[in-house]
C-alpha positions as CSV (number, residue, x, y, z in Angstrom):
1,X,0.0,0.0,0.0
2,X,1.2,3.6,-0.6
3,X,1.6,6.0,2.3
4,X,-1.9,6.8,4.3
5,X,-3.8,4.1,2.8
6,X,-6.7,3.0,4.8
7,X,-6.9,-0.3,3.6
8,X,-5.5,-2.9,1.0
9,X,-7.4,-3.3,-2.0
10,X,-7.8,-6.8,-3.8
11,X,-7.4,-7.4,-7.7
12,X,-10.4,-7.5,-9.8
13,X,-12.4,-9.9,-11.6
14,X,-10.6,-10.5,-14.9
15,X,-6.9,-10.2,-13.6
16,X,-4.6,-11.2,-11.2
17,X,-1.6,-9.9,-9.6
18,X,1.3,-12.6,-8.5
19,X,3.7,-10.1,-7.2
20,X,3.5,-7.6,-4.0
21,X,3.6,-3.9,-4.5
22,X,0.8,-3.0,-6.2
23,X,-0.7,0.5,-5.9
24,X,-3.7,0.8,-8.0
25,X,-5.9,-1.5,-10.1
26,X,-3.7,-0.5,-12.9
27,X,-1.0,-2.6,-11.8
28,X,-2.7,-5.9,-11.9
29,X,-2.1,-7.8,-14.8
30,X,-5.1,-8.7,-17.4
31,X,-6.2,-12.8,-17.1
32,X,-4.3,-14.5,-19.9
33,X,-6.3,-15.2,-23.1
34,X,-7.2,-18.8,-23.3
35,X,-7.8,-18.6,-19.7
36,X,-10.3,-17.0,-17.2
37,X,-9.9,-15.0,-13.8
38,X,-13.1,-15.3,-12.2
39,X,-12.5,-14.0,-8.8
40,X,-11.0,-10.9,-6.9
41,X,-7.7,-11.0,-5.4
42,X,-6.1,-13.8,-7.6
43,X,-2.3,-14.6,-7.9
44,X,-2.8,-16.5,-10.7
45,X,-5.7,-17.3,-13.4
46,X,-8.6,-19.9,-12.3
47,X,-7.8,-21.9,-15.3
48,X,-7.5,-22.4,-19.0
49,X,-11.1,-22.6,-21.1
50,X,-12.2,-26.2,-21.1
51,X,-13.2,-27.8,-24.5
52,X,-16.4,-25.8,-25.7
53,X,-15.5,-22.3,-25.0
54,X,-12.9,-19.6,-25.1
55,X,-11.9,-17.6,-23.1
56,X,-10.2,-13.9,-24.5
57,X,-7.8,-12.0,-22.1
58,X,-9.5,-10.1,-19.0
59,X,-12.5,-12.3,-19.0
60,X,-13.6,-13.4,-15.8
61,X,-15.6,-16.4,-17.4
62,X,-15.5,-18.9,-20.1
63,X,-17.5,-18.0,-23.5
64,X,-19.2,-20.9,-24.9
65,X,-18.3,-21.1,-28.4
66,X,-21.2,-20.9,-31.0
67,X,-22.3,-24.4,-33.1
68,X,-21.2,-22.7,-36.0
69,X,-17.3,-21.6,-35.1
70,X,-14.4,-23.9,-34.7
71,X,-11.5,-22.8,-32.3
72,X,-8.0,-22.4,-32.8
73,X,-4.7,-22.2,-30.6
């Protein structure tokens, strides 16, 4: 925390942080694309997509994909 903070802050939904020092939402780090962050305060993302969705970076969720679209690495 900077100087005269009042209290700590947790990362959002969508990102994760996993090193100390941050001082604003800004410094947490978008969820990885082909992965998904769905909590506050991670230090690492939930996990990759599972077969039948995507996931693009800062997604807090996995997308299902739609009958008529094939995915690609």
């Amino acid at each position: 925390c900077l100087e005269g903070a009042v209290a700590p802050s947790k990362c959002p939904k969508g990102t994760y942080r996993d090193q100390p020092g941050a001082s604003s939402p800004n410094d947490c780090f978008l969820c990885k694309g082909g992965h998904y962050c769905e909590s506050r305060g991670l230090i690492e993302p939930t996990g990759p997509c599972s077969p039948g969705f995507y996931c693009p970076a800062g997604l807090d969720q996995t997308v299902p994909t739609p009958s008529d679209f094939i995915c690609e690495p």
